[in-house]
C-alpha positions as a Markdown table, in Angstrom:
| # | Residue | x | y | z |
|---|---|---|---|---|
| 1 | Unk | 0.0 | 0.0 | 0.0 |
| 2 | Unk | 1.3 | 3.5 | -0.8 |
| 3 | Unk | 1.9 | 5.8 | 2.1 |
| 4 | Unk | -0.9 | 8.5 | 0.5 |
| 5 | Unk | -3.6 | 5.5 | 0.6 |
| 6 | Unk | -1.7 | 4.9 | 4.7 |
| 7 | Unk | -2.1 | 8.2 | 5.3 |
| 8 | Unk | -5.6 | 8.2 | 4.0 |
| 9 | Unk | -7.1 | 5.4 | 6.0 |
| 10 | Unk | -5.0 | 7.2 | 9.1 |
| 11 | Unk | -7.5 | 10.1 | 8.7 |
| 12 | Unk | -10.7 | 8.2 | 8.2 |
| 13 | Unk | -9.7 | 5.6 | 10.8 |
| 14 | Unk | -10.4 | 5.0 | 14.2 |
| 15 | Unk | -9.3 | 8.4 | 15.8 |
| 16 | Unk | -10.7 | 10.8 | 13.2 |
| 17 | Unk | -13.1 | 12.3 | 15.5 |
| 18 | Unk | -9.8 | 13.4 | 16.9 |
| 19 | Unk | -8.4 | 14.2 | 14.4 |
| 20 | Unk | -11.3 | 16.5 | 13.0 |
| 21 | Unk | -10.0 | 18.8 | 16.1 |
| 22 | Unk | -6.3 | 19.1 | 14.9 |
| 23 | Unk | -4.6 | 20.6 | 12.0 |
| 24 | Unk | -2.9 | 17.9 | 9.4 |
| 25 | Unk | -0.8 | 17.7 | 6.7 |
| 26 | Unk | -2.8 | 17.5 | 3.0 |
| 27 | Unk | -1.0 | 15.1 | 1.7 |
| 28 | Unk | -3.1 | 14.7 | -1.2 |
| 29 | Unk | -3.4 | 18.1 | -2.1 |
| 30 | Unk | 0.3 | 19.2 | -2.3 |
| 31 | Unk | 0.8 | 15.4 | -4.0 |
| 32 | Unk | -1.2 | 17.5 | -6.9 |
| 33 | Unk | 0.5 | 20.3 | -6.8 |
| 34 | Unk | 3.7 | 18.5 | -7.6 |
| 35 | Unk | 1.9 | 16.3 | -10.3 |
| 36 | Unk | 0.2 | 18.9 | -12.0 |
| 37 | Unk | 3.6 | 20.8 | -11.6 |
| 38 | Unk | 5.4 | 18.1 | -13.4 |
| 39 | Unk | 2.4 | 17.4 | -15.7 |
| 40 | Unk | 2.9 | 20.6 | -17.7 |
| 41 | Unk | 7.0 | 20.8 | -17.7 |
| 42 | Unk | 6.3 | 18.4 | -19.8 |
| 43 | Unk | 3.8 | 19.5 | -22.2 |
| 44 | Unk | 3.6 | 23.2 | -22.2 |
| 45 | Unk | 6.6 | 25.5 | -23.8 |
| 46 | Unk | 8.4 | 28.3 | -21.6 |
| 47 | Unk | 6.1 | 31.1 | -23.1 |
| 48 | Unk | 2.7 | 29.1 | -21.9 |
| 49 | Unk | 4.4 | 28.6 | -18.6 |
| 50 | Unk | 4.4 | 32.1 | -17.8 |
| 51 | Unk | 1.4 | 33.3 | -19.0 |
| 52 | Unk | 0.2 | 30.4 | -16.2 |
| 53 | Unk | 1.8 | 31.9 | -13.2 |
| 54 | Unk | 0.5 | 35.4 | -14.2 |
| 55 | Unk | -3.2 | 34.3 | -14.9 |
| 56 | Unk | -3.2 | 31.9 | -11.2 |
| 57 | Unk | -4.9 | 32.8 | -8.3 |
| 58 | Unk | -4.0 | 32.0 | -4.8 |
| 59 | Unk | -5.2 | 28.2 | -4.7 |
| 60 | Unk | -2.7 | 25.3 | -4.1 |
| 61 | Unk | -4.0 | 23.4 | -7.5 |
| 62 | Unk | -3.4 | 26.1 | -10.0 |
| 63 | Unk | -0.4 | 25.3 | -11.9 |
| 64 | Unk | 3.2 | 26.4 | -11.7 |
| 65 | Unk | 5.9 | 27.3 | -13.6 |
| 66 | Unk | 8.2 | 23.9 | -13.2 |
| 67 | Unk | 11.7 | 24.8 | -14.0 |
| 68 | Unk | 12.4 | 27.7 | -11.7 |
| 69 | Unk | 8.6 | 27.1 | -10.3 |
| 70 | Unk | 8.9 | 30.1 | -8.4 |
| 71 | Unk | 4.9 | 29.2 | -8.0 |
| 72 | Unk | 5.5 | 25.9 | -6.1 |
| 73 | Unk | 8.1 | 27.4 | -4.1 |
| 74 | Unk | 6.1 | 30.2 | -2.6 |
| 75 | Unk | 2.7 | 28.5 | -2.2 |
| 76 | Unk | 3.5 | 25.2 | -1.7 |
| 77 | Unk | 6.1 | 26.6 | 1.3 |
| 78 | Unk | 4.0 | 29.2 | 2.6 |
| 79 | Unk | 1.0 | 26.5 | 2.8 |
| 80 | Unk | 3.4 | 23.4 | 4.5 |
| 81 | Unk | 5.1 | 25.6 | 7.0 |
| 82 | Unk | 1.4 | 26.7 | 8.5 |
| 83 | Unk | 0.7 | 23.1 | 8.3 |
| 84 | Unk | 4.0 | 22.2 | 10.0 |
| 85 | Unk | 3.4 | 25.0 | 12.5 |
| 86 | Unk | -0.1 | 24.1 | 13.7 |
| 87 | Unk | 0.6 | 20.5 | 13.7 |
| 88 | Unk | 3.6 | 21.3 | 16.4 |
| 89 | Unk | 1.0 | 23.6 | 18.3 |
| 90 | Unk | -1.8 | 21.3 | 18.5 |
| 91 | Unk | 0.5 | 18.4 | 19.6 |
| 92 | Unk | 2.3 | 20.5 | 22.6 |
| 93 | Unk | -1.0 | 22.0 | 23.9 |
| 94 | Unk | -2.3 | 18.3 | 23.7 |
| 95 | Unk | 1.1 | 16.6 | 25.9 |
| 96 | Unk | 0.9 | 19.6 | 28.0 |
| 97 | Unk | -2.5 | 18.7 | 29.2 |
| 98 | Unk | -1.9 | 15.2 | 29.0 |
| 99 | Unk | 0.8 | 15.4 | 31.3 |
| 100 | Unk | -0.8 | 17.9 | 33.3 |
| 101 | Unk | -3.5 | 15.2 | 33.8 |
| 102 | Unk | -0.8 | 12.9 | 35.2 |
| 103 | Unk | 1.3 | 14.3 | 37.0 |
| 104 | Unk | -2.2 | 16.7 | 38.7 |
| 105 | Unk | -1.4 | 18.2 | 42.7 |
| 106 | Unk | -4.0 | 19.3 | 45.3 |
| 107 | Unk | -8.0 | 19.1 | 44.8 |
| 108 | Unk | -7.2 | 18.2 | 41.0 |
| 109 | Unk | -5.4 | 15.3 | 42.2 |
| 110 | Unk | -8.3 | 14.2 | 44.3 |
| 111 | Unk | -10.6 | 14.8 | 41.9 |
| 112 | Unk | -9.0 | 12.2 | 39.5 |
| 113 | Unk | -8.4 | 9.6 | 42.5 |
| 114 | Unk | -12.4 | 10.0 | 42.8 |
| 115 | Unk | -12.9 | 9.6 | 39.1 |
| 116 | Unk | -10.8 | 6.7 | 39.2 |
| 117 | Unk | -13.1 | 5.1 | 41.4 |
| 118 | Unk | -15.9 | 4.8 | 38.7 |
| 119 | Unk | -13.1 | 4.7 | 35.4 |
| 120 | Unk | -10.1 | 3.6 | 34.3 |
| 121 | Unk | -8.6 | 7.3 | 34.0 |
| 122 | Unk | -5.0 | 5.7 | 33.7 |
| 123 | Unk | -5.8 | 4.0 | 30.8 |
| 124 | Unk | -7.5 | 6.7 | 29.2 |
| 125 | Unk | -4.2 | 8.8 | 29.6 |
| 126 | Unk | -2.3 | 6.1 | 27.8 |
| 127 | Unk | -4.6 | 5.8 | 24.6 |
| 128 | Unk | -4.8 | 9.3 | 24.4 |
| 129 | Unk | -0.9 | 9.3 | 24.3 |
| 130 | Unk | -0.9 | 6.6 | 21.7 |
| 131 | Unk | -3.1 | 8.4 | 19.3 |
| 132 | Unk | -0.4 | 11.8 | 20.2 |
| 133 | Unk | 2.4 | 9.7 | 19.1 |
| 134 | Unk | 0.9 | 8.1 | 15.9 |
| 135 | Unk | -0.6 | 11.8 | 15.3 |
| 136 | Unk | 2.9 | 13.3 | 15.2 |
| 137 | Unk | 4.8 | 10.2 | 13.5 |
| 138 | Unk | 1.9 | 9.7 | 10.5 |
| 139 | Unk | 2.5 | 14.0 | 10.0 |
| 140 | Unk | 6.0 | 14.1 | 10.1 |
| 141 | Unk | 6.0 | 11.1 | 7.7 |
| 142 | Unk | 3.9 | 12.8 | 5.4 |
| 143 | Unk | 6.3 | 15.8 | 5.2 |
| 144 | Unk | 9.6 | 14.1 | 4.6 |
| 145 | Unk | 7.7 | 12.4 | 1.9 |
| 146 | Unk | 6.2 | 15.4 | 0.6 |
| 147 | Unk | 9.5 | 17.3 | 0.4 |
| 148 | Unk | 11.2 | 14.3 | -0.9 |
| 149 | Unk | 8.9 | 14.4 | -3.8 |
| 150 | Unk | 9.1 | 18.0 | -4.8 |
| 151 | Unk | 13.0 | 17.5 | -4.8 |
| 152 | Unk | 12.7 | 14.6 | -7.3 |
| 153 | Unk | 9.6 | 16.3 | -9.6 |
| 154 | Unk | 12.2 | 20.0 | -9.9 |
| 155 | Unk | 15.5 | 18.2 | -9.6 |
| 156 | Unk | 16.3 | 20.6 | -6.9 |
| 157 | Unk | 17.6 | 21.0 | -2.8 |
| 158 | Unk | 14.7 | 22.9 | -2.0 |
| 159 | Unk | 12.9 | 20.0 | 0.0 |
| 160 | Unk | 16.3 | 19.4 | 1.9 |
| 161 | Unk | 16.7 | 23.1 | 2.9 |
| 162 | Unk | 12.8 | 23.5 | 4.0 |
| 163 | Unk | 13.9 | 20.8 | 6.5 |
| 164 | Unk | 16.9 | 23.3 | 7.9 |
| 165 | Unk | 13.9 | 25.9 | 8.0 |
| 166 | Unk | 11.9 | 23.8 | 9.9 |
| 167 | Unk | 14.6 | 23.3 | 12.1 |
| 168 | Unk | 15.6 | 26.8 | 13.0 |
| 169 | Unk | 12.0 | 27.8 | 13.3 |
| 170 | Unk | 11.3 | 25.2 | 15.9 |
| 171 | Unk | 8.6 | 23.7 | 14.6 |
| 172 | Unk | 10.4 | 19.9 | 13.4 |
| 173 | Unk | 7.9 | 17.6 | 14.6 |
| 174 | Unk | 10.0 | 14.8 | 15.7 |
| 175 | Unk | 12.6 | 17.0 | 17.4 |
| 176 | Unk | 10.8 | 18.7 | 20.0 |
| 177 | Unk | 10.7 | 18.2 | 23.9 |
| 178 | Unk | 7.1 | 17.6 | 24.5 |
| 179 | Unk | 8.0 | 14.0 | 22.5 |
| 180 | Unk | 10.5 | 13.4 | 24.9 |
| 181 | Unk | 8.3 | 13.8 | 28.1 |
| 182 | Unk | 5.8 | 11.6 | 26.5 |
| 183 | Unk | 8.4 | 8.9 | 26.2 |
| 184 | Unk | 9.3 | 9.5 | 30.0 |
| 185 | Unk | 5.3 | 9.9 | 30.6 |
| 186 | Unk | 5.6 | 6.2 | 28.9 |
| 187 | Unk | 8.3 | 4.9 | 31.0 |
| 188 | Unk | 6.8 | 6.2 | 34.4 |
| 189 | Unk | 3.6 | 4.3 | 33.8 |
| 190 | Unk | 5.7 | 1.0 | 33.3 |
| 191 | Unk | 3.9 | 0.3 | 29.7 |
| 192 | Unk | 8.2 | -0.6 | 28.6 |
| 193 | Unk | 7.7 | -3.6 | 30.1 |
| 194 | Unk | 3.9 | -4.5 | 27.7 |
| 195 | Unk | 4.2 | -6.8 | 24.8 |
| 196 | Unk | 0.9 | -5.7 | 23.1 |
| 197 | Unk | 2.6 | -2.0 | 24.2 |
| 198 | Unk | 6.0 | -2.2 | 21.7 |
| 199 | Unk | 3.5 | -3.8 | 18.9 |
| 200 | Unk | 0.8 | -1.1 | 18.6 |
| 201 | Unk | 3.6 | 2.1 | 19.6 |
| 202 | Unk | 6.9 | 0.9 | 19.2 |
| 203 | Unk | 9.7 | 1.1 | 21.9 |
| 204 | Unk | 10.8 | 3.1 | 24.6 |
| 205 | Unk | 14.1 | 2.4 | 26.2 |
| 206 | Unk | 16.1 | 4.9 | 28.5 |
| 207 | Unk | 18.3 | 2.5 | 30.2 |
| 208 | Unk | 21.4 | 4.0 | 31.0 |
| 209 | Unk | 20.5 | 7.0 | 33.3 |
| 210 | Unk | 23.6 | 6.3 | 35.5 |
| 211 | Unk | 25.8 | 5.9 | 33.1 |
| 212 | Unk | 28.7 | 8.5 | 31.3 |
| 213 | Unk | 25.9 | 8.9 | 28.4 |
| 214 | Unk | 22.5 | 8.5 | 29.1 |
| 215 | Unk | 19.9 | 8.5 | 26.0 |
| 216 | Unk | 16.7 | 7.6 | 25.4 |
| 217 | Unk | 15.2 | 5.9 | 22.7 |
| 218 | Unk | 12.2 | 6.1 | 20.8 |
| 219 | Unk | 11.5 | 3.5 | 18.2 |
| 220 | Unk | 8.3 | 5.4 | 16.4 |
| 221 | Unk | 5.7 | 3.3 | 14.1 |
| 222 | Unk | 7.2 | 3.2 | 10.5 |
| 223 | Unk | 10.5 | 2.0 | 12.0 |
| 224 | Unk | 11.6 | 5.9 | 12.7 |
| 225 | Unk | 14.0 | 5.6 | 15.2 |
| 226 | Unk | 15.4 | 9.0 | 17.6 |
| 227 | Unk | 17.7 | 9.2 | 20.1 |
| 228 | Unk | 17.9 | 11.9 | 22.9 |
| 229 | Unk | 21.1 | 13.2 | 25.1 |
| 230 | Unk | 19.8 | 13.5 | 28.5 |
| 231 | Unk | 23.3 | 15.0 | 29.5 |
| 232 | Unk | 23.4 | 18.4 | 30.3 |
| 233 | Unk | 26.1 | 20.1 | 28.1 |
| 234 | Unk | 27.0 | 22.4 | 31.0 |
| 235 | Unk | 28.3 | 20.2 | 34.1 |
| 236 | Unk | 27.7 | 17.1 | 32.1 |
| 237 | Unk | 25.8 | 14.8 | 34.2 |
| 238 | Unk | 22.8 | 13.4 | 33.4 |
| 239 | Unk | 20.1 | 16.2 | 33.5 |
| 240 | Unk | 18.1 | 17.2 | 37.0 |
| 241 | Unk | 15.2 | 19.0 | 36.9 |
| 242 | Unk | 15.3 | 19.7 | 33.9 |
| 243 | Unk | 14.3 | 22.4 | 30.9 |
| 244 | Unk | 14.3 | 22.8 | 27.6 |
| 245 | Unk | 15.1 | 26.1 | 26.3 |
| 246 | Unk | 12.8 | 27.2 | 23.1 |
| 247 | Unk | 15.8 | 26.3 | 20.7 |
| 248 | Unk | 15.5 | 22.5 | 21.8 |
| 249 | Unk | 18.5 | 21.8 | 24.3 |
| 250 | Unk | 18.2 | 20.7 | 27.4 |
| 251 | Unk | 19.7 | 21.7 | 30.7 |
| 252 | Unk | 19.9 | 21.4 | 34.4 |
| 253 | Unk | 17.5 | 24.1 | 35.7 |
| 254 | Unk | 20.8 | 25.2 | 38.1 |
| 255 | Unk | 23.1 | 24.9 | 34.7 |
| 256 | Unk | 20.7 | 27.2 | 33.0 |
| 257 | Unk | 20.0 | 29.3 | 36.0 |
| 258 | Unk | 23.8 | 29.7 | 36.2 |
| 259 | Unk | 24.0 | 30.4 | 32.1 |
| 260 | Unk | 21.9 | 33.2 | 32.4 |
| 261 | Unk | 23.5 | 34.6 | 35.3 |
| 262 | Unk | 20.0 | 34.5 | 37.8 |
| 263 | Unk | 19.9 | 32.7 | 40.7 |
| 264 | Unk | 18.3 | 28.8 | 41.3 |
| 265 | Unk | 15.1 | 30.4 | 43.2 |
| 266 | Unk | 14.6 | 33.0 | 40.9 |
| 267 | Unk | 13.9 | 30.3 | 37.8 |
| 268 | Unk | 14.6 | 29.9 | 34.7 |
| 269 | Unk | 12.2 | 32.2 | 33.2 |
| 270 | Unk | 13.4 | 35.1 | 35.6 |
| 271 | Unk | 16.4 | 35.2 | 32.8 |
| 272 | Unk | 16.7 | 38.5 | 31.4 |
| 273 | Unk | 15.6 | 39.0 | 27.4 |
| 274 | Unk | 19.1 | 39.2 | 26.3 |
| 275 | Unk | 20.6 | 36.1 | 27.6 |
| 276 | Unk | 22.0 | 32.8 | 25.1 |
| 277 | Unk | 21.7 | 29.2 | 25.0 |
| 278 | Unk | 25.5 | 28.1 | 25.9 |
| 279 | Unk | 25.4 | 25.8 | 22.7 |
| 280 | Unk | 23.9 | 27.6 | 20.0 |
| 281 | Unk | 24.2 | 30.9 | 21.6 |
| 282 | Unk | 21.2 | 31.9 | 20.1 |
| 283 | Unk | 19.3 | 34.9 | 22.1 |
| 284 | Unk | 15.8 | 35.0 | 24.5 |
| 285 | Unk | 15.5 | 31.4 | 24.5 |
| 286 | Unk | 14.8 | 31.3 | 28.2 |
| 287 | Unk | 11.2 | 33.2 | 28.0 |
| 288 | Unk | 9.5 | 30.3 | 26.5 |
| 289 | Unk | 11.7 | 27.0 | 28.4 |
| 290 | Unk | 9.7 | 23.7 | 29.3 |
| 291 | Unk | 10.2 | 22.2 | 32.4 |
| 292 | Unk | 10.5 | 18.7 | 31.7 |
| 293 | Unk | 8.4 | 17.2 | 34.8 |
| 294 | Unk | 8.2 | 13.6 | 33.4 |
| 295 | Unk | 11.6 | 13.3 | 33.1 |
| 296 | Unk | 12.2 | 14.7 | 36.2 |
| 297 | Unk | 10.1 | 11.9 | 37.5 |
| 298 | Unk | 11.5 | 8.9 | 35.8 |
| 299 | Unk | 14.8 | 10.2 | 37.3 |
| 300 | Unk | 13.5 | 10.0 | 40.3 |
| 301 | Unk | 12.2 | 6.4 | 39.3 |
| 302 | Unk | 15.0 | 4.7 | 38.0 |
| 303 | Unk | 18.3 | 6.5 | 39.7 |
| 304 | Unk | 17.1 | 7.4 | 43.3 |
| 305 | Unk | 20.7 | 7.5 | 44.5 |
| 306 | Unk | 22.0 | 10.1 | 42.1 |
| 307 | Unk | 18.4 | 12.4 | 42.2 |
| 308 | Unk | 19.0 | 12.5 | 46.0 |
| 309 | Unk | 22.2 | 13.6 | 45.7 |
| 310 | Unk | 21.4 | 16.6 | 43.2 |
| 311 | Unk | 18.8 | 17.4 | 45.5 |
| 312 | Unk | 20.6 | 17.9 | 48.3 |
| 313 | Unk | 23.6 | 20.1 | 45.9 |
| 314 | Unk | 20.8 | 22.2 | 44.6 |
| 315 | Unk | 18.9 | 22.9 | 48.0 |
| 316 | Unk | 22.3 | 24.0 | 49.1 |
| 317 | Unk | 22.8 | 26.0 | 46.4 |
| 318 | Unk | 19.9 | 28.0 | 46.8 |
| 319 | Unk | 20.3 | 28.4 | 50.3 |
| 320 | Unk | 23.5 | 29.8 | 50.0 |
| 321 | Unk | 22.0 | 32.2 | 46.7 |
| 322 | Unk | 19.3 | 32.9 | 49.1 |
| 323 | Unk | 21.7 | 33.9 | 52.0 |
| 324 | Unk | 23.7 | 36.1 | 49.4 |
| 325 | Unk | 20.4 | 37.7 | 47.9 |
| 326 | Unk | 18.8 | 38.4 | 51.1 |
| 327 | Unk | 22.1 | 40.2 | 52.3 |
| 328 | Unk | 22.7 | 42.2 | 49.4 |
| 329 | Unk | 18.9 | 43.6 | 49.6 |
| 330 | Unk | 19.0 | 44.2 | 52.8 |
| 331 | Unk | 22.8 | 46.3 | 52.4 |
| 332 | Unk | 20.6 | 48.2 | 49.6 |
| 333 | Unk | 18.1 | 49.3 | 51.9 |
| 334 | Unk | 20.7 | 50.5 | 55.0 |
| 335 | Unk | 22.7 | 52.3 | 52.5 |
| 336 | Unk | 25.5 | 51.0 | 52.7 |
């Protein structure tokens, strides 16, 4: 079966009162463009071809001009990099309740111990995370192959240096931080360890938390394989309480705290607008960071020893910041 016809049955499956809520990639449509596109390179002369481009209107299934196809490259961009854009929205708002669900404090938390009582509100966590994960994998599928195709129909790098676009616009589906707490949101709930689990999702493996390089691994459905660095780049140690600045990397909340020159009880987002990423260096990353609670948690889980002793550094170090803070407000206010 082609992947358009996969793709297809995706939409109209199972989940596609779900997916009537969340933006998707039109596979089919922009599969026209590029057909149509390399329909008429090969039956209309160079004159005909630009009469085309200045008699179209603003719709996707006009036709191009397919040499240069300064057409394609403007629409058919414009129109996938929304797509891309509200496909990495709608999955991060979705996680971010999801996980919110999970990892609920106070009356929320008893609320969902009461509701537990009468359903299986667990479970119901878990599918919706499945569907999350096929969600993003089936989109992110549909876009390499999309881009893979425009490259082969204009014999051009165009496709390849959308991706690099992607990239640097932080919208690539499959490298972004909310996929990484669902793997931990995966491990925490023990589903690792289900047969009928690695069939239906694939695999999640992480491992190697105490040793010199931790990763984690996500085998994805269509045999996509990713693997994460959980070490912090800064005191490089596995991560603790960690965040994940807007360009993607991950740090230590102290390590990042310490990068941006605020202190640990201040927090990350307390960093001032003009502060860098100490990888990429790129600027006023810190106003949008994640903190990555899940995999926080299955830290917590699965190396005990080595969270309590980061515990125990940090606390120190922010009563000692604290100490220094307090002392340096209180010399404002005397005078001195």
């Amino acid at each position: 079966m082609k992947f358009g016809e996969t793709f297809s049955e995706y939409l109209h499956g199972e989940e596609e009162g779900f997916l009537e809520k969340c933006r998707h990639v039109e596979y089919k449509k922009l599969k026209k463009v590029l057909k149509k596109c390399k329909t008429c390179s090969s039956t209309r002369s160079d004159d005909e071809r630009i009469d085309i481009i200045s008699s179209a209107n603003n719709s996707l299934s006009d036709s191009c001009q397919c040499q240069s196809c300064p057409w394609c490259d403007q629409m058919f961009f414009e129109e996938l990099m929304k797509e891309a854009s509200d496909i990495a929205g709608c999955f991060k708002s979705r996680v971010r309740h999801l996980l919110h669900l999970h990892v609920a404090t106070g009356m929320q938390r008893y609320m969902m111990r009461l509701r537990r009582c009468f359903t299986d509100e667990k479970q119901a966590l878990i599918h919706e995370g499945q569907i999350l994960i096929q969600y993003i994998t089936m989109n992110a599928i549909a876009i390499r192959k999309i881009l893979k195709k425009y490259d082969k129909v204009h014999s051009s790098v165009n496709g390849k240096n959308f991706k690099l676009k992607m990239r640097a616009e932080r919208i690539e589906l499959l490298n972004s931080p909310w996929l990484i707490e669902l793997g931990a949101f995966y491990l925490n709930s023990g589903l690792d360890k289900v047969g009928n689990f690695k069939n239906s999702f694939g695999r999640v493996s992480c491992d190697n938390l105490n040793e010199d390089q931790p990763v984690m691994k996500l085998t994805l459905p269509n045999s996509i394989e990713l693997e994460f660095d959980l070490t912090c780049a800064v005191c490089l140690e596995t991560v603790f309480n960690p965040y994940a600045l807007r360009c993607g990397h991950i740090f230590c909340k102290a390590c990042a705290c310490s990068a941006a020159s605020v202190m640990i009880f201040q927090g990350v987002k307390a960093a001032p607008q003009c502060s860098k990423c100490p990888i990429c260096r790129e600027v006023g990353v810190y106003a949008e960071a994640v903190h990555m609670i899940e995999l926080h948690l299955l830290l917590k889980i699965r190396s005990k020893e080595y969270w309590k002793e980061r515990v125990m550094g940090e606390r120190s170090e922010m009563v000692k910041q604290s100490k220094m803070f307090w002392s340096e407000q209180t010399m404002h206010m005397i005078g001195y």
